[in-house]
Structure formats: C-alpha cells, structure tokens
C-alpha positions as CSV (number, residue, x, y, z in Angstrom):
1,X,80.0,90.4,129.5
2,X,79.2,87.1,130.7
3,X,80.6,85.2,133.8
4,X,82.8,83.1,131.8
5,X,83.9,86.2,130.2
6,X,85.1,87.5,133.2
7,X,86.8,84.1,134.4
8,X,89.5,84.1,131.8
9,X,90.5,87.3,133.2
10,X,90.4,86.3,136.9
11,X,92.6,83.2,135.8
12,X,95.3,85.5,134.8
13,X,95.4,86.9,137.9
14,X,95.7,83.9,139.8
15,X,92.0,83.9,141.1
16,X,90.4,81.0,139.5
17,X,90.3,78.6,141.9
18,X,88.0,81.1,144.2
19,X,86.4,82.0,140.8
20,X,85.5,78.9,139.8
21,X,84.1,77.9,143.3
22,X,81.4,80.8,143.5
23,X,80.7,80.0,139.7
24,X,80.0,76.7,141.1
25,X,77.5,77.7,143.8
26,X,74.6,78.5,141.6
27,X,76.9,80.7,138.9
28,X,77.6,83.4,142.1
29,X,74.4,83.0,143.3
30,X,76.3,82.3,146.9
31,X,77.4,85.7,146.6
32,X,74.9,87.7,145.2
33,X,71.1,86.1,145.9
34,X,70.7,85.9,149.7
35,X,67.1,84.4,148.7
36,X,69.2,81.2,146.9
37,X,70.0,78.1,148.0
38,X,73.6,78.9,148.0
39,X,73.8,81.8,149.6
40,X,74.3,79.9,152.9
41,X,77.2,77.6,151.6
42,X,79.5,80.5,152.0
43,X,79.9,82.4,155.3
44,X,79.6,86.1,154.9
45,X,83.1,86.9,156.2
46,X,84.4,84.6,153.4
47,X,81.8,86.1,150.9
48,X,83.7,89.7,152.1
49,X,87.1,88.2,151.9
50,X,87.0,86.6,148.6
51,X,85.1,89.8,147.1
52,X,87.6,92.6,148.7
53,X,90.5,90.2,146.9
54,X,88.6,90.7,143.5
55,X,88.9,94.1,144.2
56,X,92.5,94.4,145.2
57,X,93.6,92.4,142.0
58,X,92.0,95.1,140.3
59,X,88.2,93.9,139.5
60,X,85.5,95.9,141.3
61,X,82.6,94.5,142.4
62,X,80.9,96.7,140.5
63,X,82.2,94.9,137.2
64,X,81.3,90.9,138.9
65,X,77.7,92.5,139.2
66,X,78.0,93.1,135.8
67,X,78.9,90.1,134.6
68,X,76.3,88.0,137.1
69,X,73.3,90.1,135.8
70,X,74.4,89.5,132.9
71,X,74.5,85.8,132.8
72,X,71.2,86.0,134.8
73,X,70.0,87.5,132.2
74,X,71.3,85.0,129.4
75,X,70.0,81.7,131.5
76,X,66.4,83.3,132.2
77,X,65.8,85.3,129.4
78,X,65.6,88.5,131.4
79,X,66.3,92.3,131.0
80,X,68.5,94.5,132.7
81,X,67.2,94.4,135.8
82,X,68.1,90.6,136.1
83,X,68.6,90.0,140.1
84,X,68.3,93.5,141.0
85,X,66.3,92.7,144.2
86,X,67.9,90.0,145.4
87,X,71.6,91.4,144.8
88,X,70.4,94.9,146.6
89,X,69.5,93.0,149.6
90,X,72.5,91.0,149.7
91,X,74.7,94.1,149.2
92,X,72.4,95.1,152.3
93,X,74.1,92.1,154.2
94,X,77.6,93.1,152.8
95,X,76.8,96.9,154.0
96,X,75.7,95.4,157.9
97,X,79.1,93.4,158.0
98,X,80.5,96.6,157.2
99,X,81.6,96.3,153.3
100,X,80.5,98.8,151.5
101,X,82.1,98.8,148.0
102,X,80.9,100.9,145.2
103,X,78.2,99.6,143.4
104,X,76.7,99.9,140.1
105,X,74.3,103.0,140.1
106,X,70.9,101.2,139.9
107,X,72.5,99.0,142.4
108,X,73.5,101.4,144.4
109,X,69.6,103.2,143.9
110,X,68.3,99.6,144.7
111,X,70.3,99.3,148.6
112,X,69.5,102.9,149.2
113,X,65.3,102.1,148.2
C-alpha cells in the first residue's frame, strides 16, 4: 500500500499527471508535511483542489494518507506512526481553509490533540 501502489490506480482514472506532480514534490510531502521543503511549492487552494478531485474520482483522502505513511514508512524505516505529526498539522491547515475531509482515525485523534 505504497504510493506507487496507489498511482496505477489514479492513472486509470485519468489523474496521473496531478499524481505524479505531488509524488514529485518530495513523494507528497507538498501535501502532507507543512514542516517540508515542499510544502510551499504548492499553494493551499491548489493543495485543496487537487485533493477534493481525488476524492470525487472516488479515492479518499483517508486512503492517500495511507499510502504516504506508508511509503514514509518504507524510505525511513519507520512504524505506523510515520508522519503523524506533521500530516495532523497540515490537515490543521486544510481544516483553517475550510477542508475538512474524513481522516484516518489516529489522524483524525492527532488534529483533534
């Protein structure tokens, strides 16, 4: 349940440019790691745009968290709670732009801290 997992899928739906330009920025770090360097190469109106279309082609954000933990997980050699912190305070962001999409519940635990 990897990011390239996921990016097969999104392809079929006629998402993989988008896909393959947040994979780009640090492997979605742009979206979900407001402490990364690429966090500030995409806007956060686009970063709400581009996830709400995920959503409406039928992929929750939920199930990209999954797949970014994930491969956080893979590339440092973490646990389960890969990027936690930093993707509860960007879903903080998301939730002050007014986004609010359901979350994974340790996620979801994580914003409401």
């Amino acid at each position: 349940m990897c990011l390239m997992t996921l990016q097969d899928r999104v392809r079929k739906l006629g998402m993989g440019a988008m896909y393959e330009g947040h994979l780009a920025q640090g492997g979605f770090r742009d979206l979900f790691d407001d402490r990364s360097p690429e966090w500030a190469s995409t806007p956060v109106p686009q970063k709400v745009i581009d996830l709400k279309a995920f959503e409406a082609a039928g992929v929750p954000v939920a199930e990209v968290i999954s797949h970014y933990r994930e491969t956080l997980a893979r590339a440092e050699g973490g646990d389960g709670d890969s990027g936690l912190a930093a993707i509860a305070a960007a879903m903080q962001v998301y939730r002050q732009a007014g986004y609010a999409p359901p979350l994974p519940p340790d996620v979801e635990a994580a914003v409401r801290g």
